[in-house]
N, CA and C of each residue as an Amber inpcrd file, in Angstrom:
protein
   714
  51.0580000 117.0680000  32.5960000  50.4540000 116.6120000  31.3320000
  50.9500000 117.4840000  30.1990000  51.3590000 116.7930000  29.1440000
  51.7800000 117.4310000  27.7390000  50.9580000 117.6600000  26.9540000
  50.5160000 118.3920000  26.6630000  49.4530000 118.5940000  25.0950000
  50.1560000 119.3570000  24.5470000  50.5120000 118.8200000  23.1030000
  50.9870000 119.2770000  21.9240000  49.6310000 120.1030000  21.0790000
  49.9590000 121.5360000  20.3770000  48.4750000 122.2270000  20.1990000
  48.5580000 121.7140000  19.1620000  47.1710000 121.8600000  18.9660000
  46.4580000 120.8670000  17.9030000  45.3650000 121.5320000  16.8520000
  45.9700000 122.2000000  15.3080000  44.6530000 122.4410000  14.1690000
  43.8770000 122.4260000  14.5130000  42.9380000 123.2270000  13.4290000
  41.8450000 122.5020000  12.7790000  41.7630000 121.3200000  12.0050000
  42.8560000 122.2990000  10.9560000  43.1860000 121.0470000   9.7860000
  43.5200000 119.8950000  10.2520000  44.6290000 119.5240000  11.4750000
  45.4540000 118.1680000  11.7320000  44.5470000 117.4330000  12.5760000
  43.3520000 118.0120000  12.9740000  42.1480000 117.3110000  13.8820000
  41.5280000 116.6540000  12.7470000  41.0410000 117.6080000  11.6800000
  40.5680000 117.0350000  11.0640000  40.9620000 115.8450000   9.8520000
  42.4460000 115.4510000   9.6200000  43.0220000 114.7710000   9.0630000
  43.1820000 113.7600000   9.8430000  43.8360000 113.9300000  10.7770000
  44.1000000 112.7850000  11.8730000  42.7350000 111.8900000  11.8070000
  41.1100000 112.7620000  12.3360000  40.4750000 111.3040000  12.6530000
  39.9340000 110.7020000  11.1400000  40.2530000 111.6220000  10.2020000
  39.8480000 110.8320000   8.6660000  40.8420000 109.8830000   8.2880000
  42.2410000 109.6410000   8.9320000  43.4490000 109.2660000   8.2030000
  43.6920000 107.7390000   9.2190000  42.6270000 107.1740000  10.1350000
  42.3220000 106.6750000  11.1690000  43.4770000 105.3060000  10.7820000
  44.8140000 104.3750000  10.8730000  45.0030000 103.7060000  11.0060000
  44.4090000 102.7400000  11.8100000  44.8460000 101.4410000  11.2380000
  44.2320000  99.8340000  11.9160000  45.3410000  99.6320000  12.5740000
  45.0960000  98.8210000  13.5530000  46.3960000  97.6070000  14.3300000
  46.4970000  97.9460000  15.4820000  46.6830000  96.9820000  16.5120000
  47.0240000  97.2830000  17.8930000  48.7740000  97.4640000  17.5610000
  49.5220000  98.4300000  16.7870000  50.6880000  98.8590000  16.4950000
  51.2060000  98.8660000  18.5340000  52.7930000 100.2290000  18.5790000
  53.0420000 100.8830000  19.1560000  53.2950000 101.6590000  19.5920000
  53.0240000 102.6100000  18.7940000  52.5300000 104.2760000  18.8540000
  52.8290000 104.5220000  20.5360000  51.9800000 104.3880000  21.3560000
  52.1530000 104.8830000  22.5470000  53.2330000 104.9400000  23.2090000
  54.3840000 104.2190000  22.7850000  56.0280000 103.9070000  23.0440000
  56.4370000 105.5170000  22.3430000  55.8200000 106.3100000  21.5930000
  56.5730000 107.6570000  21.5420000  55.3170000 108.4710000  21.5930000
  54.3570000 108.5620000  23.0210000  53.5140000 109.1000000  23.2430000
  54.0610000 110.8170000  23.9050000  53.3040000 111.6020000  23.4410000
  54.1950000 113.0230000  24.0420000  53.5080000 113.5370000  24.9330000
  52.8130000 112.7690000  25.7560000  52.3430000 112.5670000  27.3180000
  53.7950000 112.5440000  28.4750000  53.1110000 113.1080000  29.5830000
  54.4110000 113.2290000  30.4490000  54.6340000 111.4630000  30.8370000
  55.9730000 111.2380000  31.9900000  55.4520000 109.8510000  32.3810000
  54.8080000 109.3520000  33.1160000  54.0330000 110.4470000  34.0100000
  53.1050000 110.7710000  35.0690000  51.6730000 110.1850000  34.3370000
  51.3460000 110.8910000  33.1220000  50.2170000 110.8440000  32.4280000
  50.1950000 109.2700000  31.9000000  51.6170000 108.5630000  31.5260000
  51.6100000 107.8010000  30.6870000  51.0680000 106.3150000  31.9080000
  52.3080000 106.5260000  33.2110000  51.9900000 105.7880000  34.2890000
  50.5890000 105.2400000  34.6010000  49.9310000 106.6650000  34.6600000
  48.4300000 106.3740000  34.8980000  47.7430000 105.5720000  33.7370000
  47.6960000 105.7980000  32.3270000  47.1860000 105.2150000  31.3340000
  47.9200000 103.8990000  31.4720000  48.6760000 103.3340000  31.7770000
  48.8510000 101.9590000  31.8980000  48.9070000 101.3280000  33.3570000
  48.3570000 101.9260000  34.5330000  47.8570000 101.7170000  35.7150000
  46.4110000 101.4110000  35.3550000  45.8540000 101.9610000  34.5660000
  44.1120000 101.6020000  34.3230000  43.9130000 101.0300000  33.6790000
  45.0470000 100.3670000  32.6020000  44.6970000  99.4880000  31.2340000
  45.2860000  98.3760000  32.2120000  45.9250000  98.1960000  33.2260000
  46.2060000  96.8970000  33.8120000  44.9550000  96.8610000  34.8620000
  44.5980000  98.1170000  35.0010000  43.3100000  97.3190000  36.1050000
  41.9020000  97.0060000  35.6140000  42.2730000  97.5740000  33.9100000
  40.4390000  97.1400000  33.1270000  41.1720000  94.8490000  33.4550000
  42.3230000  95.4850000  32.8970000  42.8470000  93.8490000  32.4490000
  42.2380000  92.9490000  33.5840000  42.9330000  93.6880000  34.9950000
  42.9240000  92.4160000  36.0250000  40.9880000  92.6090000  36.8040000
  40.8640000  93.6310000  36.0610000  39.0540000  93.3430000  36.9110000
  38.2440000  92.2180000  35.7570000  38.9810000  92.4700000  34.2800000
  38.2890000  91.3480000  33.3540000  38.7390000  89.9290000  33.7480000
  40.0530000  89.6540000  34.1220000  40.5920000  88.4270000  34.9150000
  39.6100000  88.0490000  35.9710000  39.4160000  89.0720000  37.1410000
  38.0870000  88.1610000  37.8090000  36.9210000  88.0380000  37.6340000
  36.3160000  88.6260000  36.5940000  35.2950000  88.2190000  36.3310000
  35.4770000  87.0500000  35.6810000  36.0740000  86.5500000  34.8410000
  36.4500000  85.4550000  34.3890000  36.9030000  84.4780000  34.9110000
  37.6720000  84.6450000  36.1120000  37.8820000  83.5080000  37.2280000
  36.1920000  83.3030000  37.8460000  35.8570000  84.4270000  38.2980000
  34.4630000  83.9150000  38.8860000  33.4190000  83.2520000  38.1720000
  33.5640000  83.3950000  36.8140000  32.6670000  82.4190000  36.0710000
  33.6140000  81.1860000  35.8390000  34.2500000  80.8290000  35.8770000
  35.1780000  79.6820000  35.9560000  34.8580000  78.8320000  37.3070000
  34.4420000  79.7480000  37.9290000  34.3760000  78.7560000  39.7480000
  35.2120000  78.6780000  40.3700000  36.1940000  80.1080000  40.2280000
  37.1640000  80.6290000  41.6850000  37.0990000  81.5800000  42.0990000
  37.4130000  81.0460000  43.3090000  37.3080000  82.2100000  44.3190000
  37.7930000  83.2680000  43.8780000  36.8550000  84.7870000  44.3160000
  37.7750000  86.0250000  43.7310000  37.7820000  87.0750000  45.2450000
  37.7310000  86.0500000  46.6150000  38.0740000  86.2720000  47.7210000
  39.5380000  86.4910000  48.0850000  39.9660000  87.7950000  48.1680000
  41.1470000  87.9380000  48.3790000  41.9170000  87.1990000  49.4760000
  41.1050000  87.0390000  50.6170000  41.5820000  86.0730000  51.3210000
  41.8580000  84.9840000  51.1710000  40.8390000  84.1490000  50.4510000
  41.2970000  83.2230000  49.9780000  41.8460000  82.7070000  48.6820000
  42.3130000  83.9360000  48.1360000  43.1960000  83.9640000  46.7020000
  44.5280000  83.8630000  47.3290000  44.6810000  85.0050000  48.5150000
  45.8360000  84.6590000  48.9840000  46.8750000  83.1280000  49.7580000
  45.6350000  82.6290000  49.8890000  45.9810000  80.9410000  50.3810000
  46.1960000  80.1910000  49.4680000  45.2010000  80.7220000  48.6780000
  45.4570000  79.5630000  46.9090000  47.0740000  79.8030000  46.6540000
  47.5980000  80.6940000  47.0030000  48.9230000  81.0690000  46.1690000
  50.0110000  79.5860000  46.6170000  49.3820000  78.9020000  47.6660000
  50.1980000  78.1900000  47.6220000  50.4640000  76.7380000  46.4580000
  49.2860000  76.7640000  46.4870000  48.8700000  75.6310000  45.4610000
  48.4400000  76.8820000  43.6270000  49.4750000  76.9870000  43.2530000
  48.8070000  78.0950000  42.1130000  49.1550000  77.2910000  40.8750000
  49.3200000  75.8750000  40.9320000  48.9920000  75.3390000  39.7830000
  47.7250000  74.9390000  39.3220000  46.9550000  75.4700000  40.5000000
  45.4880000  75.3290000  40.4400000  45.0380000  76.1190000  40.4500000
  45.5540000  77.7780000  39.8800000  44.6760000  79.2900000  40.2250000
  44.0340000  79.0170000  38.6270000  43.4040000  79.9130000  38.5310000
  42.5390000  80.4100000  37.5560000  43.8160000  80.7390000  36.4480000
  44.8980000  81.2860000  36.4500000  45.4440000  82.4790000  35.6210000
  46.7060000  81.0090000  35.0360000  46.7920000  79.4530000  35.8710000
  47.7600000  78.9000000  35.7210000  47.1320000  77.7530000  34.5700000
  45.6390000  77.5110000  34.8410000  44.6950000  76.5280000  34.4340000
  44.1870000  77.2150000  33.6450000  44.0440000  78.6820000  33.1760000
  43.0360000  78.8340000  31.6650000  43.6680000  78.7770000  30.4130000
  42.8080000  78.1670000  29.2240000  43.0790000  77.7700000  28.1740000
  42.5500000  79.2100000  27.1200000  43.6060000  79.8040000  26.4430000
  42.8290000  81.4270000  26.0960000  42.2890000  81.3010000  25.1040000
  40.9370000  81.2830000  24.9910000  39.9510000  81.5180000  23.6420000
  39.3430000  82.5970000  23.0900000  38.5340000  82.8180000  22.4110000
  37.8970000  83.6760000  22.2030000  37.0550000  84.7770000  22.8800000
  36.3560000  83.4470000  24.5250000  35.5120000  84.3490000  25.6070000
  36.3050000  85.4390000  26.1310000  37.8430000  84.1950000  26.3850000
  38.7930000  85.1670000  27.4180000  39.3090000  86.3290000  26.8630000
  39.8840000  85.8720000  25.2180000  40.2430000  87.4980000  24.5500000
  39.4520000  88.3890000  24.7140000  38.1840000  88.8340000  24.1310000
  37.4840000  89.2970000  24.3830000  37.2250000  90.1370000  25.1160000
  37.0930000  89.4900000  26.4240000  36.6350000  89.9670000  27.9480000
  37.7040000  90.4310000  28.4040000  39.0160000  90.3370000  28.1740000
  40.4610000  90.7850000  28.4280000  40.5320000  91.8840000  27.6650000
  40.2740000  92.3420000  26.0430000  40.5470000  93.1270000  25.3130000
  39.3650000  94.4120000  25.7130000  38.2190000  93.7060000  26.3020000
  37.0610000  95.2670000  26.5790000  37.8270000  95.5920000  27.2760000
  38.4470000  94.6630000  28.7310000  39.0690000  95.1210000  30.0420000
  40.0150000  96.2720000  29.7950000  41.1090000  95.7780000  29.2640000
  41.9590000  96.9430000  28.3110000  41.3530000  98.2940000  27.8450000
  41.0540000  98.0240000  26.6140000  40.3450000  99.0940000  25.9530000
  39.3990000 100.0260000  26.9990000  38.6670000 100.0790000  27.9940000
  38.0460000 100.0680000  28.9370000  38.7540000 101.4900000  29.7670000
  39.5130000 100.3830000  30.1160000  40.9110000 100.5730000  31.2080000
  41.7490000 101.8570000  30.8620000  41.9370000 101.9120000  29.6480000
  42.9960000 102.9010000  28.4500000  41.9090000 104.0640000  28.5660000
  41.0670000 103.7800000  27.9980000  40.1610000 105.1720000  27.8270000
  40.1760000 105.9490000  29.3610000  39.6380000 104.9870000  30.2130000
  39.5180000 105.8870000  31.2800000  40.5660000 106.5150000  32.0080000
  41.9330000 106.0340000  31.6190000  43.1090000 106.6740000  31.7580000
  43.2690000 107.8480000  30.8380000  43.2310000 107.9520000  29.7180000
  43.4100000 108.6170000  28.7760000  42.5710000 110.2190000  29.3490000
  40.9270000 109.6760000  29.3000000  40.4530000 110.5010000  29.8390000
  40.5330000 111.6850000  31.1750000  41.1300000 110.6620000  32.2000000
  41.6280000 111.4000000  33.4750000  42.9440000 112.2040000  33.0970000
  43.9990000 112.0050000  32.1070000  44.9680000 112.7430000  32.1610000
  44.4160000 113.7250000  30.9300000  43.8450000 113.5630000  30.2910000
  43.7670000 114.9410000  29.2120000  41.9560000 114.9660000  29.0630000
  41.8590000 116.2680000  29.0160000  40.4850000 116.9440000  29.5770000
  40.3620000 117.3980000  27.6510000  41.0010000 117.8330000  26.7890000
  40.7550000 118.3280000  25.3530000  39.4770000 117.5120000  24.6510000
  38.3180000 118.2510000  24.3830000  37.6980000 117.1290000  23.3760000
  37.8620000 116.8410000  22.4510000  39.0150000 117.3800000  21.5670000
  39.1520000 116.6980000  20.0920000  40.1140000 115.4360000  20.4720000
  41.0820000 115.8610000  21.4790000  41.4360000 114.2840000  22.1850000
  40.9140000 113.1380000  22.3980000  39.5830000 113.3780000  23.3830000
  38.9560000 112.4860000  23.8260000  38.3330000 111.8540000  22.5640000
  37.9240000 112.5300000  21.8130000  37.1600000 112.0610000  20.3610000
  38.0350000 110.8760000  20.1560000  39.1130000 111.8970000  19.2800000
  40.6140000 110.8440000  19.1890000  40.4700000 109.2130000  19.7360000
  40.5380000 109.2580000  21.5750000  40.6950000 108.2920000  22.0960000
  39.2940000 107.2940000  22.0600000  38.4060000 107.8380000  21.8720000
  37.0550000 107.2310000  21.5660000  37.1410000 105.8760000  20.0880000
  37.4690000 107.4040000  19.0550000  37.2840000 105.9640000  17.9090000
  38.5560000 105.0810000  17.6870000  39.7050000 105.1440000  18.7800000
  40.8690000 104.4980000  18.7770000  40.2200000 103.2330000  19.6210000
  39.2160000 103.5260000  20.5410000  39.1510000 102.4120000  21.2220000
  37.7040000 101.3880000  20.3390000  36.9580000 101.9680000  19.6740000
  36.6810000 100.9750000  19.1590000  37.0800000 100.5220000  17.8590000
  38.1090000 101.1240000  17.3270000  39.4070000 100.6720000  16.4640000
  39.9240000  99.5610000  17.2330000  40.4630000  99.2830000  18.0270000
  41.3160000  98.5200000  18.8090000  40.2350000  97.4800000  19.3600000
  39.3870000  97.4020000  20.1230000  38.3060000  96.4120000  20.1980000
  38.1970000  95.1860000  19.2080000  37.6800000  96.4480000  18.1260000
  37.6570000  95.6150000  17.1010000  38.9860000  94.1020000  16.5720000
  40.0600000  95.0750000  16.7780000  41.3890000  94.5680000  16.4550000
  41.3720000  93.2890000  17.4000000  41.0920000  94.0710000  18.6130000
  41.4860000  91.9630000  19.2350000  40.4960000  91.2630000  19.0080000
  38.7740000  91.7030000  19.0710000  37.8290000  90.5160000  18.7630000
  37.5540000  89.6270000  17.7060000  37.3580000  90.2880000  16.5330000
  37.3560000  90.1530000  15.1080000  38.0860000  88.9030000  14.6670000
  39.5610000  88.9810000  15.0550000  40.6820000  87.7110000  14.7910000
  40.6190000  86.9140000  15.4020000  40.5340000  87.1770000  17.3120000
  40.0050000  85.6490000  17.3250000  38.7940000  84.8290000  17.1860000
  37.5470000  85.5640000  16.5320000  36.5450000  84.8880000  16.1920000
  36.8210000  84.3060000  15.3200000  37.4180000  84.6870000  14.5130000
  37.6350000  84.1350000  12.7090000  38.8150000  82.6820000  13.0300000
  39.7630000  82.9800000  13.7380000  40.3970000  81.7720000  13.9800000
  39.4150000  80.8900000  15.0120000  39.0110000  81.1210000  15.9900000
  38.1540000  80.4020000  16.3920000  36.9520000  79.4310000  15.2330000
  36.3620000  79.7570000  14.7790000  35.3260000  79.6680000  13.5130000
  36.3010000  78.7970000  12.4040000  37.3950000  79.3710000  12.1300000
  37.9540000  78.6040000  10.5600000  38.5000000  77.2800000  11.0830000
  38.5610000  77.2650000  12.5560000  39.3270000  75.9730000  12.9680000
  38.0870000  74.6520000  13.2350000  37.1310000  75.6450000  13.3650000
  35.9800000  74.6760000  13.6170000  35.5570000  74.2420000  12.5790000
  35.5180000  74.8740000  11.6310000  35.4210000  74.0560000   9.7610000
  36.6860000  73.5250000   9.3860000  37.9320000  73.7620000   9.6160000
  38.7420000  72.7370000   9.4440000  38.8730000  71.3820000  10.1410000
  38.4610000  71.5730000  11.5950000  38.3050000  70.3400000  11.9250000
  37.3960000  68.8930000  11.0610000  36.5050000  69.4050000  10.3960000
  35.5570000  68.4960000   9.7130000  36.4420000  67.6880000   8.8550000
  37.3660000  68.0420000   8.4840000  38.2020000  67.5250000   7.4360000
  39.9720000  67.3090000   7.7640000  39.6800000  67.0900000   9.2360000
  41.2040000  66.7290000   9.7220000  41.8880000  67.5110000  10.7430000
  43.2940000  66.9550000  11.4560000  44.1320000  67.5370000  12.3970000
  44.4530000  68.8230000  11.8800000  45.1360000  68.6360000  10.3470000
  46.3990000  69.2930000   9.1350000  45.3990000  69.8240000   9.1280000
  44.2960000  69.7810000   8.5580000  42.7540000  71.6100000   7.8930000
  42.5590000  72.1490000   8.9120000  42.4240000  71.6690000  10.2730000
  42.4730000  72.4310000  11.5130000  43.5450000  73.3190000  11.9520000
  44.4730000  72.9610000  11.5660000  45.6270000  73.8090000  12.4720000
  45.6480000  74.9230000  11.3620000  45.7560000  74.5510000  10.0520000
  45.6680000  75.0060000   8.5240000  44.9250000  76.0510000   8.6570000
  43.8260000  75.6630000   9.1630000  42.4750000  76.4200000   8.8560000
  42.6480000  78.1630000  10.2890000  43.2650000  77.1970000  11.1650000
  43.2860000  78.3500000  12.2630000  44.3380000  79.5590000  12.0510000
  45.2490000  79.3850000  11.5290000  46.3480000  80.0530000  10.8410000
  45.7570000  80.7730000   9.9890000  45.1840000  80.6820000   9.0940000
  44.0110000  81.1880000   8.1060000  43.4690000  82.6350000   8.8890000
  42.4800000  81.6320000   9.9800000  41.5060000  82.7980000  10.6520000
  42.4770000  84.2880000  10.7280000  43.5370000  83.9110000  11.4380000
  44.6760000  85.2310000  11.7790000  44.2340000  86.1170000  10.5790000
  44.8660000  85.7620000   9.1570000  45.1470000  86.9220000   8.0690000
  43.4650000  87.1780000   7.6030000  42.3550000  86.3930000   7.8470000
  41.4700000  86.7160000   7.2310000  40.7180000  87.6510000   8.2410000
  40.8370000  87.3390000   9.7540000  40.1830000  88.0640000  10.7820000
  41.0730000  89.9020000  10.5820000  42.1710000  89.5400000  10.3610000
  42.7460000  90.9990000  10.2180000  42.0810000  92.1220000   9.0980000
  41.8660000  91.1750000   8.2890000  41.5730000  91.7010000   7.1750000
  39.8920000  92.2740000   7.1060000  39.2520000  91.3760000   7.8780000
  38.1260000  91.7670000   8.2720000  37.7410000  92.7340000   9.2910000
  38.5540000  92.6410000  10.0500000  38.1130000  93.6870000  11.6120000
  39.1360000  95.1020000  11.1960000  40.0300000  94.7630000   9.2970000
  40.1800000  96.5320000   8.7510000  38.8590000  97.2700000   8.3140000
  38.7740000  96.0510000   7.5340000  37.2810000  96.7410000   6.6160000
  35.8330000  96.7310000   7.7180000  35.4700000  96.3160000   8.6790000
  34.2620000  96.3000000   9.2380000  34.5430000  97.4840000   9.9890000
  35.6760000  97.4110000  10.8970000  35.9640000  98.8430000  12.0700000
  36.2610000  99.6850000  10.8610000  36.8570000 100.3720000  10.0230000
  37.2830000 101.7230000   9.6740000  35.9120000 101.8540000   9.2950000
  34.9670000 101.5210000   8.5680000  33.8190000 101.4750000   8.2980000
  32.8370000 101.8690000   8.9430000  32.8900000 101.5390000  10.1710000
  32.3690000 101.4430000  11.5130000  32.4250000 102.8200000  12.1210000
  33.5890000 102.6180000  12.2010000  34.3090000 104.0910000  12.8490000
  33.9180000 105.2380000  11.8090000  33.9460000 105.2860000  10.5510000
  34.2410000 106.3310000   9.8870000  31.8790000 106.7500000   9.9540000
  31.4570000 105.6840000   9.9330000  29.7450000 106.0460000  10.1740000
  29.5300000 106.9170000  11.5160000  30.1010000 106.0640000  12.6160000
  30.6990000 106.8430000  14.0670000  30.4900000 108.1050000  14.1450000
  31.8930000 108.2680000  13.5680000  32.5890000 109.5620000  14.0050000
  32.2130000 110.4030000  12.8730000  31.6150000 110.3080000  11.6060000
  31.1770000 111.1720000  10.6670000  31.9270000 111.3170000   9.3770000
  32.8840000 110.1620000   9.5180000  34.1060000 110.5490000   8.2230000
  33.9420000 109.6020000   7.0390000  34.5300000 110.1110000   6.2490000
  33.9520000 109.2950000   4.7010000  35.0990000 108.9310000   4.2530000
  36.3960000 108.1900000   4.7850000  37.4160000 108.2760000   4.5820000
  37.5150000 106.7210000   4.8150000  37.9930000 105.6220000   3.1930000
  37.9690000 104.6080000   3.2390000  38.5940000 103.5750000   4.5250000
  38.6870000 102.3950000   4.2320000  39.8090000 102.1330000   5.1620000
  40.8870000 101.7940000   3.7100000  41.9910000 102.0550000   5.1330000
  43.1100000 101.7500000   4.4470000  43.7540000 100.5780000   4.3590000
  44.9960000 100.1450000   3.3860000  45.2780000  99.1100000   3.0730000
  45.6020000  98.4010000   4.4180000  45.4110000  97.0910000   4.6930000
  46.0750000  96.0530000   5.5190000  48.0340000  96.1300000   5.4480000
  48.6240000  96.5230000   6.5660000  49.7620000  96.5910000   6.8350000
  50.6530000  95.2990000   7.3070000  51.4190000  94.9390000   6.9180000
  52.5540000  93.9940000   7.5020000  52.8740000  94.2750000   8.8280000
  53.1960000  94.9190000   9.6770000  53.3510000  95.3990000  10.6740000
  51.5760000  94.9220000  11.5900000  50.5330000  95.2730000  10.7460000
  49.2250000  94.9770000  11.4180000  49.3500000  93.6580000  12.2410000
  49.5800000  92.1450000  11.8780000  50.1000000  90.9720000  12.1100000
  51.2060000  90.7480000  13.3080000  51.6620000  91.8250000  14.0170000
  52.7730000  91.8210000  14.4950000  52.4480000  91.4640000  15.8810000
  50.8260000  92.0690000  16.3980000  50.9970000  92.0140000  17.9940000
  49.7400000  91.6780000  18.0230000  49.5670000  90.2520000  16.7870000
  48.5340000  89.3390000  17.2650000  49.0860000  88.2940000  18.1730000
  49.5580000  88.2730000  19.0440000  50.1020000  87.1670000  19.9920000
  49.1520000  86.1710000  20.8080000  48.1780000  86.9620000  20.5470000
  46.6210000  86.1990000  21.4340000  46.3130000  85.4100000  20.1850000
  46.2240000  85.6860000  18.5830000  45.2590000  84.7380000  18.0600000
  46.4680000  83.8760000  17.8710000  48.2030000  83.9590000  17.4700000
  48.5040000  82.8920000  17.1860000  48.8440000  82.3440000  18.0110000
  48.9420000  82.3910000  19.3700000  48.9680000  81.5800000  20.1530000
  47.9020000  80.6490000  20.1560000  46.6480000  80.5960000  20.1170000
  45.3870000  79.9490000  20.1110000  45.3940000  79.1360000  18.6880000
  45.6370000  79.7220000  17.5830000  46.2650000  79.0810000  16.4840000
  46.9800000  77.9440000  17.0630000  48.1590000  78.1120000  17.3680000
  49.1770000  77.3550000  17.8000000  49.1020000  76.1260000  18.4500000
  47.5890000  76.5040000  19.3700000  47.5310000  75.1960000  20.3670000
  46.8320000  74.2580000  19.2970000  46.1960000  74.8770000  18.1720000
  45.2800000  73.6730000  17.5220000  46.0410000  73.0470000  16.5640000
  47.6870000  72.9750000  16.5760000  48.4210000  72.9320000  15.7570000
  49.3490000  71.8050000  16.9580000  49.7660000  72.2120000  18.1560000
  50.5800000  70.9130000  18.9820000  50.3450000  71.4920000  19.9890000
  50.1970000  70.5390000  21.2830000  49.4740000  70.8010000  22.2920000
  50.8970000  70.9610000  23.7210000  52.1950000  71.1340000  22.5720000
  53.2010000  71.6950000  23.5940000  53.4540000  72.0360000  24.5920000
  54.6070000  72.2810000  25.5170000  54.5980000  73.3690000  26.8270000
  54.6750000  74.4250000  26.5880000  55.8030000  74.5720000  25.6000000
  56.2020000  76.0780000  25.4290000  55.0190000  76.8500000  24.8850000
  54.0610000  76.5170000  24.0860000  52.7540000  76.7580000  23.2670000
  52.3420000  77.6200000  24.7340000  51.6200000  76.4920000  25.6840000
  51.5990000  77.3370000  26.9750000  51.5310000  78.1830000  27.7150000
  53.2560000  77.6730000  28.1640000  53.9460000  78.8930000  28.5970000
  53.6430000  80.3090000  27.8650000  53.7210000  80.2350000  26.6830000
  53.5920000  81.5410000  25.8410000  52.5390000  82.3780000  26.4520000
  51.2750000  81.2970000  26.2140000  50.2190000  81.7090000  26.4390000
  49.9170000  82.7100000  28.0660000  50.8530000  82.1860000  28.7250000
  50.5890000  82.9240000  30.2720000  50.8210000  84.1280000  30.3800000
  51.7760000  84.8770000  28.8490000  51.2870000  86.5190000  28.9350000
  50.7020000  86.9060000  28.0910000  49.8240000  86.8400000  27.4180000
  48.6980000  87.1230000  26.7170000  47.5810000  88.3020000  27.6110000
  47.4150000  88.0750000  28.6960000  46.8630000  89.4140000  29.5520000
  48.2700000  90.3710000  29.0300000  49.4340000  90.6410000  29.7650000
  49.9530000  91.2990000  29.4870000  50.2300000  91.8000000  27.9990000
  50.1240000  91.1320000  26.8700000  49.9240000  91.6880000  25.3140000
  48.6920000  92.2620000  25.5550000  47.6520000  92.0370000  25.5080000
  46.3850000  92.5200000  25.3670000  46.6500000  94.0510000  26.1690000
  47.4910000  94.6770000  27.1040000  47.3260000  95.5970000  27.8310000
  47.6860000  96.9490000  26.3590000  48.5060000  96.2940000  25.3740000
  49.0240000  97.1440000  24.6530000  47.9550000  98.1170000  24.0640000
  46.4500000  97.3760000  23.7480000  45.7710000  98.1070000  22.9370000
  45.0640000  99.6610000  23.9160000  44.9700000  98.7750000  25.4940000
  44.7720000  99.7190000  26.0480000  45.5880000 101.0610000  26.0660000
  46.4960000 100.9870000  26.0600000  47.6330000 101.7030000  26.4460000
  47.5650000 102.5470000  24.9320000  47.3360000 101.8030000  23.9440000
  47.2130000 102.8250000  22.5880000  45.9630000 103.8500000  22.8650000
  44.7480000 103.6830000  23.1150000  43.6260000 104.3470000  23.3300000
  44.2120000 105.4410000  24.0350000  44.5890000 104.9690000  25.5060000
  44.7520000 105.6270000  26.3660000  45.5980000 107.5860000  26.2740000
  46.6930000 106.5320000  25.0420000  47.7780000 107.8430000  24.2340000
  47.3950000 108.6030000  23.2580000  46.1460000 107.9710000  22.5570000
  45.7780000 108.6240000  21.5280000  45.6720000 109.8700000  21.1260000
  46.0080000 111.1480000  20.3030000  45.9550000 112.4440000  20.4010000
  45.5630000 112.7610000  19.1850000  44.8580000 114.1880000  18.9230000
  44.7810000 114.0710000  17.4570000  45.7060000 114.4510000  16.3440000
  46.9570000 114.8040000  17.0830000  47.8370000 114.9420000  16.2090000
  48.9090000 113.7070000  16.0000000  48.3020000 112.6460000  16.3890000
  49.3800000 111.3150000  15.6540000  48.1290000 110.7220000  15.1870000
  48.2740000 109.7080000  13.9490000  47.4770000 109.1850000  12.9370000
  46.8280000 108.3600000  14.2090000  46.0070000 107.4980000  14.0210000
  45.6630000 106.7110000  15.2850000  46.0740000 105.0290000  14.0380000
């Protein structure tokens, strides 16, 4: 494990200076790859324990035995047949976030770290729930008034949910954790690794294959936020 030493001062800047976005920061995490392995070994297993709970409320089997038989027929599994909404983001993005922390936690023992990785994860929470509620919601008032205000309207949710889950989480976070430090502006880059809401966007827009297809790694996007928590330190901005 790497720990880079860490201020007073840069502890205390870092969690006031708190960036938004499920970015990719953790791609130049200064964790060993031992440390890093593990933080994305646990952000894939918050992922795949939120997958069965979600198959099991769906009404499949989450019998390994007989998951393993399903494989023959897997145009009928759970992971080939779900349509990704809001429940599933959600329950996929705690899984993550979840998943990350408790990785994070097992490889670095520091508490201004763990702090760190704390309000990163409900930074990041925020980040995946927030957007797809708002696209969920704006598509349901566009529908009243057409196909075109629906798809219109869901596209919408994206920039307005972003914009909302800046200002509610830094807000949030900064009551949290004790800091009086606004949020900051909405980033271009923020928009980048919403792949869960515009995909869901997308379907209310043409009911495509490729739309789909897309959609079948959306667990795997969602692992990213974990994997940010998981890296979090207090000497990179979060």
């Amino acid at each position: 494990m790497q720990i880079a030493p860490v201020s007073v001062n840069n502890h205390y800047n870092s969690l006031n200076q708190q960036t938004f976005g499920h970015g990719h920061d953790f791609l130049h995490s200064d964790y060993s790859k031992k440390d890093k392995a593990v933080i994305m070994a646990t952000t894939a297993l918050g992922v795949a324990a939120s997958l069965v709970v979600l198959a099991k409320c769906a009404g499949h089997t989450i019998n390994p035995v007989k998951a393993v038989k399903n494989l023959k027929n897997i145009k009928k599994s759970y992971l080939a047949k779900v349509e990704y909404h809001e429940k599933e983001v959600i329950t996929m993005g705690a899984g993550s976030v979840l998943g990350g922390l408790a990785g994070g936690y097992i490889v670095d023992k520091d508490p201004a770290n763990r702090k760190a990785k704390r309000r990163e994860a409900l930074m990041q929470f925020g980040n995946v729930s927030i957007p797809i509620i708002t696209v969920e919601a704006f598509a349901q008032i566009g529908e009243k008034f057409g196909k075109v205000a629906k798809s219109a309207a869901a596209v919408g949710g994206i920039f307005a949910g972003v914009y909302l889950a800046n200002f509610l989480m830094s807000h949030l976070s900064n009551f949290i954790f004790n800091s009086n430090k606004g949020a900051r502006g909405v980033k271009g880059t923020d928009f980048s690794a919403h792949l869960d809401d515009m995909v869901v966007a997308a379907s209310y827009i043409s009911e495509a294959k490729l739309i789909y297809l897309i959609s079948r790694i959306i667990p795997l996007a969602l692992m990213f936020a974990g994997n940010e928590v998981g890296n979090k330190t207090t000497d990179k901005p979060a």
